[in-house]
C-alpha positions in Angstrom: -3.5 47.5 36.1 -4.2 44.5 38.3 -7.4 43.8 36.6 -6.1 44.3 33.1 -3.3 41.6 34.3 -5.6 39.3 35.6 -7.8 39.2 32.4 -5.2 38.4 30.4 -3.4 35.8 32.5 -7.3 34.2 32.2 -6.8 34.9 28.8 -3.7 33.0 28.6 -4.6 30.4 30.4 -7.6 29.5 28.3 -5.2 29.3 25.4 -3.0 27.2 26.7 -6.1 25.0 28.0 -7.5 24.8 24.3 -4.2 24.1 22.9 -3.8 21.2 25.7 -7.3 19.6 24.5 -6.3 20.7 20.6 -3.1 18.7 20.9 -5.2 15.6 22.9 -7.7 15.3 20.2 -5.3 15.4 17.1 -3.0 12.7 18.9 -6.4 10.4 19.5 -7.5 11.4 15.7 -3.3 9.9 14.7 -3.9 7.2 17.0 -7.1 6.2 15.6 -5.7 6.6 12.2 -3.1 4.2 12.9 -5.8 1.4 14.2 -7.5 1.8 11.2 -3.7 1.2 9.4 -3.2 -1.5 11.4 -6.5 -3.4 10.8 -5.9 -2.8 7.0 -2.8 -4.5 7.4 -4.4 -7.7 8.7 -2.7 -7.8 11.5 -5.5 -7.3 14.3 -7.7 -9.7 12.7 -5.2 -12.1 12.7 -4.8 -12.0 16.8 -8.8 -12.6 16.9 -8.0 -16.6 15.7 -6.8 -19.2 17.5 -4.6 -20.2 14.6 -3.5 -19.8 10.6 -5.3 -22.3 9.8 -8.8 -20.5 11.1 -7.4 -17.4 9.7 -7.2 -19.0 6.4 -10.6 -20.0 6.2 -11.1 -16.1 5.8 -15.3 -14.9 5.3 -16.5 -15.4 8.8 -19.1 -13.2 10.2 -17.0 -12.8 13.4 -14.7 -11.2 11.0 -16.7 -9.1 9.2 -18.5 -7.8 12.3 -14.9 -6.4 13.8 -15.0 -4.1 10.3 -17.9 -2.0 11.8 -16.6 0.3 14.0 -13.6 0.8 11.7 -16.1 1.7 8.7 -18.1 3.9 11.7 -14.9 6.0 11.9 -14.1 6.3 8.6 -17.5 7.9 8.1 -17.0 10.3 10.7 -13.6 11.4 9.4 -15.0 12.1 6.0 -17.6 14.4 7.1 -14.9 16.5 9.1 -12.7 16.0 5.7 -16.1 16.3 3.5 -15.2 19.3 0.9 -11.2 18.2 0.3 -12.0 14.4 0.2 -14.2 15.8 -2.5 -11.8 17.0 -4.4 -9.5 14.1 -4.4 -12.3 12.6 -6.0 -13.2 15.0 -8.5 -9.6 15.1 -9.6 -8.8 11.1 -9.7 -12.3 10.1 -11.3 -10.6 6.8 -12.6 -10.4 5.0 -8.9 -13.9 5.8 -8.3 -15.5 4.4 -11.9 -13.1 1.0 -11.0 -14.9 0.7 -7.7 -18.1 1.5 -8.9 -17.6 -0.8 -12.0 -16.8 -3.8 -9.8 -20.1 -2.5 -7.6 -22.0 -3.1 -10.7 -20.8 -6.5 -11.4 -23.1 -7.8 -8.5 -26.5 -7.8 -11.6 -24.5 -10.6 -13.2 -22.5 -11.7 -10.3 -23.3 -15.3 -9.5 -23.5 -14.9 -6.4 -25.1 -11.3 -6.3 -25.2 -11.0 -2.3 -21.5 -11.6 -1.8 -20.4 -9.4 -4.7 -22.3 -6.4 -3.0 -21.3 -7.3 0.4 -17.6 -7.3 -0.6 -18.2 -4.1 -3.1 -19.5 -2.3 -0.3 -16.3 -3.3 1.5 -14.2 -2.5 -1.2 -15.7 0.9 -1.1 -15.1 1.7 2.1 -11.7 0.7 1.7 -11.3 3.4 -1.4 -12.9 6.1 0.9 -10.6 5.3 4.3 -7.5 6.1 1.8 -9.3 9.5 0.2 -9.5 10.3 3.5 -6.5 9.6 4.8 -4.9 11.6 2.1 -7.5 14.4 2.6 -6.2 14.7 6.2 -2.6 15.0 6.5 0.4 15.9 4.1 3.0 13.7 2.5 5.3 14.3 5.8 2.0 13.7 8.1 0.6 10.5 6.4 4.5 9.1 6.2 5.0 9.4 9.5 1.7 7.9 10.7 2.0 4.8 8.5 5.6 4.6 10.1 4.7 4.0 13.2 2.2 1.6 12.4 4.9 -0.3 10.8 6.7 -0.4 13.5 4.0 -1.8 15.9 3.3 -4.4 13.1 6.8 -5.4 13.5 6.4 -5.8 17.5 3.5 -8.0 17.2 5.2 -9.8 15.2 8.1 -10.7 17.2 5.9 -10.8 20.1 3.8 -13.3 18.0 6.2 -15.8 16.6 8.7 -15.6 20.1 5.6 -15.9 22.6 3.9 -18.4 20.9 6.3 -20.1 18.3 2.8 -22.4 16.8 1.1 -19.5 15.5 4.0 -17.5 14.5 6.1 -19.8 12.7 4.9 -22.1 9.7 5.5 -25.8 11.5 4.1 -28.1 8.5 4.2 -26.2 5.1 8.0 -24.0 4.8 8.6 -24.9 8.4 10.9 -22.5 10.3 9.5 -19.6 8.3 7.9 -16.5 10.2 4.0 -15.6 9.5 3.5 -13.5 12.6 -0.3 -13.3 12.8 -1.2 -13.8 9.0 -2.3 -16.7 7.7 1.3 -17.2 5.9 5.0 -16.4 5.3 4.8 -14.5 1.8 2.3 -12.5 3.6 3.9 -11.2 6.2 7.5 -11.1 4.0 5.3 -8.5 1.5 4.1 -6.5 4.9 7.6 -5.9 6.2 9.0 -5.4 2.4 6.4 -2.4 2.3 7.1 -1.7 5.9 11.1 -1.4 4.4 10.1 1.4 2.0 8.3 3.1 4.3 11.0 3.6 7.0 13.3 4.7 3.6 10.8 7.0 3.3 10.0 8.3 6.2 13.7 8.9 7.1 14.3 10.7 3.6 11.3 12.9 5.0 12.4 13.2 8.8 16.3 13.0 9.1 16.1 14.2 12.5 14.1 11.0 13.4 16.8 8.6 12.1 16.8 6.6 15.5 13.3 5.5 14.8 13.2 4.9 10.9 16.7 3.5 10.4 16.2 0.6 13.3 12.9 -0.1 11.9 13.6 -0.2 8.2 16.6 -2.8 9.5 14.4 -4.9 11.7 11.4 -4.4 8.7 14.5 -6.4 6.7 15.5 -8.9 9.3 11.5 -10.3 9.7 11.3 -10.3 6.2 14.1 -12.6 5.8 12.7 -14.6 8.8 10.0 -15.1 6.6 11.5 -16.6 3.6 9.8 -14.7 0.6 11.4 -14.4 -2.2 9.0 -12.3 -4.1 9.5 -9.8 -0.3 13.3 -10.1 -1.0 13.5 -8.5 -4.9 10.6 -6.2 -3.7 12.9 -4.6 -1.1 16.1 -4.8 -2.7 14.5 -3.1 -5.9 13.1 -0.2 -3.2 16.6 0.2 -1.9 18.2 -0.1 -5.8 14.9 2.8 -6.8 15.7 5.4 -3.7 19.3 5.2 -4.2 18.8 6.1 -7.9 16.2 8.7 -7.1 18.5 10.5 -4.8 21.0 10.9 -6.9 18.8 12.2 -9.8 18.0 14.6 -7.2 20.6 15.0 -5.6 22.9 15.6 -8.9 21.5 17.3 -11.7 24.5 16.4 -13.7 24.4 13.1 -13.2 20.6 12.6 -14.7 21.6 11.5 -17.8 23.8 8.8 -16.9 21.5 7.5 -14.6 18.8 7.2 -17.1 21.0 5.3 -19.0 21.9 3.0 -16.6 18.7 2.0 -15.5 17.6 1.8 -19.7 20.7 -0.7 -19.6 19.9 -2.8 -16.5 16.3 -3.1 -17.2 16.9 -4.0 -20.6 19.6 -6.7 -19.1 17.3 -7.9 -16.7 14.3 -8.6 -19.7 17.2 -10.3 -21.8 18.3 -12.5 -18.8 14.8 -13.8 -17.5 14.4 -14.6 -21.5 17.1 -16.3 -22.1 18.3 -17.7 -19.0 14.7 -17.5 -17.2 15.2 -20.9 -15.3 18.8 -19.9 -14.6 17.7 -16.7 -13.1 14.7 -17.9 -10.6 17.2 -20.9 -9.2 19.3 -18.4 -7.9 16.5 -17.2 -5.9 15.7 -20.9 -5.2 13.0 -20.4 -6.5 11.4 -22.7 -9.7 10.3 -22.3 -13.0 6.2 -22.2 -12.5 7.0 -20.1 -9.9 5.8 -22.2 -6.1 2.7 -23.4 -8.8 1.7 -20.1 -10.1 2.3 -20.8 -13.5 0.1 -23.7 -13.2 -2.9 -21.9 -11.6 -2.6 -18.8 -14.4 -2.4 -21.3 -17.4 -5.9 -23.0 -15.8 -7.6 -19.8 -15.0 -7.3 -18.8 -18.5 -10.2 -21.1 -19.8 -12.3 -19.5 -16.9 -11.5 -16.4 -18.2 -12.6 -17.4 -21.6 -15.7 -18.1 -20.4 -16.7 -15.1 -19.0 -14.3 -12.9 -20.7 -16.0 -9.3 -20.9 -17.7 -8.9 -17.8 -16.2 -11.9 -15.3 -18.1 -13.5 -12.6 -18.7 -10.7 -10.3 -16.5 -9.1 -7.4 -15.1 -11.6 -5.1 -17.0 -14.5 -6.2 -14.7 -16.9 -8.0 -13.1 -18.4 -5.6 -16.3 -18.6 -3.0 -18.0 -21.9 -3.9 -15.2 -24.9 -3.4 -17.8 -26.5 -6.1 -18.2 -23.4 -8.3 -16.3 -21.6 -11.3 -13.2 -22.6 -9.0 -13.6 -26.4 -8.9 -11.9 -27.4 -11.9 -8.3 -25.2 -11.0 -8.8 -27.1 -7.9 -9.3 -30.3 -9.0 -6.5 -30.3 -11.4 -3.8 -28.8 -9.2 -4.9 -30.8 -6.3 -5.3 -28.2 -3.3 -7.9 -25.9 -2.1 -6.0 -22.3 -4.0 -7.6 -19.4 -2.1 -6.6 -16.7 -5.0 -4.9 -16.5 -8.6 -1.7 -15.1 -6.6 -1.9 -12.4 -9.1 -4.0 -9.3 -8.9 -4.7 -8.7 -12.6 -6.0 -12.4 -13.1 -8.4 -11.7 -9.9 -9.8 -8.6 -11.2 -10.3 -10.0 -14.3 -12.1 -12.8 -12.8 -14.3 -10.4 -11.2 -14.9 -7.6 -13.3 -13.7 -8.7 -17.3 -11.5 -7.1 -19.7 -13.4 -4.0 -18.5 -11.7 -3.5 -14.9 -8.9 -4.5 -16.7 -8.8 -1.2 -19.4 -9.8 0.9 -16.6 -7.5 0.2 -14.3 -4.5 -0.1 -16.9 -5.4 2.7 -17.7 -5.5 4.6 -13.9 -1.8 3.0 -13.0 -0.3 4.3 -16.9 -1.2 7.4 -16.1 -0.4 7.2 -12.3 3.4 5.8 -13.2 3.9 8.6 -15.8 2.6 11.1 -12.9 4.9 9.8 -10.7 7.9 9.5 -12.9 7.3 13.4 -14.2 7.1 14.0 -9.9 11.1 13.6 -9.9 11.6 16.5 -11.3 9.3 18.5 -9.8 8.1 17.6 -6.8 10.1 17.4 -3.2 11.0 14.6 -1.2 7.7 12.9 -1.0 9.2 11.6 -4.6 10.7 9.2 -3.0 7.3 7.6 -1.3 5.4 7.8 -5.0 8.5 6.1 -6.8 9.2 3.5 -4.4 5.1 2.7 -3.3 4.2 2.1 -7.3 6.8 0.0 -7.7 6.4 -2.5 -4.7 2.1 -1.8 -5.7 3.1 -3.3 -9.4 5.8 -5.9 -8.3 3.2 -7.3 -5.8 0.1 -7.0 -8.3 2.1 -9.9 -10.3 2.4 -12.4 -7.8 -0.6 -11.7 -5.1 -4.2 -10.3 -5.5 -2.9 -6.8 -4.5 -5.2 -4.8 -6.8 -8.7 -3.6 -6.0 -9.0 -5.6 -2.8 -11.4 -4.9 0.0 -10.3 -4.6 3.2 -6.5 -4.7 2.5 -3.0 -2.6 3.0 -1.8 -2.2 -0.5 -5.2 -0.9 -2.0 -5.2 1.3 1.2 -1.8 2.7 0.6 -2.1 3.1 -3.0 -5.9 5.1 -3.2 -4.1 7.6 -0.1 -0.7 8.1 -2.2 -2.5 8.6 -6.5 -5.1 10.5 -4.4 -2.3 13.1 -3.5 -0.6 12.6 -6.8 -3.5 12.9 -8.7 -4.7 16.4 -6.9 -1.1 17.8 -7.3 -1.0 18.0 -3.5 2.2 21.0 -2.9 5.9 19.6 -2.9 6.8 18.5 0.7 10.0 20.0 1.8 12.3 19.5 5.2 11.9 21.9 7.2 14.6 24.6 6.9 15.3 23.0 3.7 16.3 25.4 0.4 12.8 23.8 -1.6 11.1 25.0 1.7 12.0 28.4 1.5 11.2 28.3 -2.5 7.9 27.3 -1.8 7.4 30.3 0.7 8.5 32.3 -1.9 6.1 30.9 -4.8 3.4 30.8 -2.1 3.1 35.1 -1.9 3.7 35.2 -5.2 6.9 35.7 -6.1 8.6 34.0 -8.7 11.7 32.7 -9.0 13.5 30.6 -12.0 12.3 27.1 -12.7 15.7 25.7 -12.8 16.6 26.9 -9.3 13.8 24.2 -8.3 15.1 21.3 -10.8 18.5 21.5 -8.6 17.6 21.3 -5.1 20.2 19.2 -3.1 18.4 16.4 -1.0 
């Protein structure tokens, strides 16, 4: 007896030591996980500069060099996620041919050595989101890019109430929070994604309301500190989107009319910014070419003419101040670092051709998402509410295809999932839960017992 006893209380206490080192090594894997996040976001490069202004001046090899070890661990989390990050690929083949396309571009590319730097980049980029969504479920990845959020928004107050310089624009919109990007609209589009996120997450985790509810609010309060407009509509539409979803969910009965109304309001909406465009962007204080973007889209279209089907390579346009870009330059009288709109960019860099096949990748990806309503579980809420603020931001900032950035990030790790018809997350305890148990051994139940969940 008192050897049996002794070898199992060994027994039992190797399992709880292996359980001890299990649980250290997934919370360093999370933690790493949110570095990566967090460098996406901009954020950690930012603190490596002195100021915005140095910041701004973007391609230094300082910089690039700080992307090594986060490409190093990428790498290594792919091979432990080798065979299912496979398998997001094999099932979303769209994502890879528009990174491979814009790869290609560096044969023609004037300047060949920064379009295969940047590709490369760009690339990496892709595979960190694969990966990502490899690893962890909808409920995991949520809550991991929550709590990067909410270390984005300390640094940020710690940024602007530390040191007031950095962190608040002083000559151009003075009084207007950047936290430690180069500019407000920047950091207004961070905590507007930061927003949806804590929505989210706290659709996902209820229990964890006294995380995701005060971050989602102070998410809102920075992103009013920082004056962007374009941030503003972008939340407001993510709260207007989750409250409708919800109650599609929520109340089967009350589908139709909801449909309706949103048929009506966006149909309102199109007729208003037709007829009373000007009317319409004053309220927002904002004016008609849009802070100069209508001027810089109306000159990029003769440089688009010249190079219309295959562009001027990945990331090269604006890279020469006496290049392709002078002229927009010259005209408009200031050094503009993008096209402020992401389908312009990519055009720029890739032609009509990145153009089809990535039109093509985000039709389908909004159809899969819409269809996800119905079917899916409360992860809907994330795919609704992350392609809209993807699309609203693709109009007005070079969100699409970008290497080394938080939206592209964020929108490879969520169509990964979508694509791959990763399960239906449920809460735990939940009735979809218990449904999915059901249809996981095989039995079967009625498919309208699933269409009428209560969220």
């Amino acid at each position: 007896m008192s050897a049996t006893y002794q070898t199992g209380y060994a027994h039992t206490q190797l399992q709880q030591r292996n359980y001890a080192l299990f649980g250290l090594l997934r919370g360093a894997e999370s933690a790493l996980w949110v570095l990566i996040i967090l460098f996406f976001s901009g954020a950690i490069i930012g603190l490596t500069f002195a100021s915005a202004e140095a910041l701004d001046q973007g391609d230094s090899p300082f910089a690039r060099m700080l992307w090594y070890p986060i490409y190093a661990i990428v790498a290594g989390f792919m091979l432990l996620q080798l065979p299912k990050t496979l398998r997001l690929i094999a099932r979303n083949p769209l994502i890879i041919i528009c990174v491979l396309w814009l790869g290609l571009t560096f044969l023609w590319s004037i300047d060949p050595g920064v379009s295969l730097r940047r590709s490369i980049a760009l690339m990496m980029t892709t595979l960190a989101g694969l990966v990502f969504a490899a690893r962890y479920d909808w409920g995991e990845m949520l809550q991991r890019i929550g709590v990067a959020v909410l270390i984005l928004c300390l640094i940020t107050l710690v940024v602007a109430l530390a040191n007031p310089t950095r962190g608040i624009m002083q000559e151009i919109h003075p009084g207007a929070w950047r936290g430690p990007w180069a500019e407000k609209n920047y950091l207004g589009g961070i905590m507007a994604k930061g927003f949806a996120v804590s929505l989210c997450a706290f659709a996902m985790r209820p229990g964890r309301f006294w995380v995701w509810i005060p971050t989602g609010m102070l998410c809102f309060l920075i992103m009013l500190l920082s004056t962007s407009k374009t941030a503003l509509l972008a939340a407001m539409g993510c709260f207007a989107l989750f409250l409708i979803v919800r109650v599609f969910r929520r109340f089967p009965f009350l589908r139709v009319p909801v449909i309706w109304a949103v048929i009506v309001g966006t149909a309102g909406l199109v007729l208003l910014l037709t007829v009373g465009f000007e009317w319409a962007l004053s309220l927002i204080g904002k004016d008609p070419t849009l802070t100069g973007r209508t001027d810089i889209w109306i000159l990029l279209g003769r440089a688009i003419e010249q190079k219309f089907w295959l562009g001027y390579g990945y990331g090269v346009f604006w890279q020469d101040p006496l290049g392709p870009s002078y002229e927009t330059r010259t005209v408009l009288q200031w050094d503009v670092p993008t096209a402020h709109n992401g389908w312009l960019d990519s055009w720029l860099s890739g032609g009509v051709v990145i153009i089809a096949l990535f039109g093509s990748l985000l039709l389908a990806t909004v159809i899969k998402s819409l269809t996800r309503i119905k079917t899916g579980g409360v992860e809907t809420y994330w795919l609704v509410l992350s392609v809209f603020f993807f699309i609203l931001f693709s109009l007005s900032e070079s969100a699409i295809l970008q290497q080394n950035d938080i939206s592209w990030f964020l929108f490879v790790a969520t169509t990964a999932k979508l694509w791959a018809n990763d399960p239906a997350w449920w809460r735990r305890g939940s009735r979809g839960e218990k449904l999915g148990s059901v249809a996981r051994v095989g039995i079967h139940r009625p498919s309208h017992n699933r269409y009428t969940l209560s969220l």
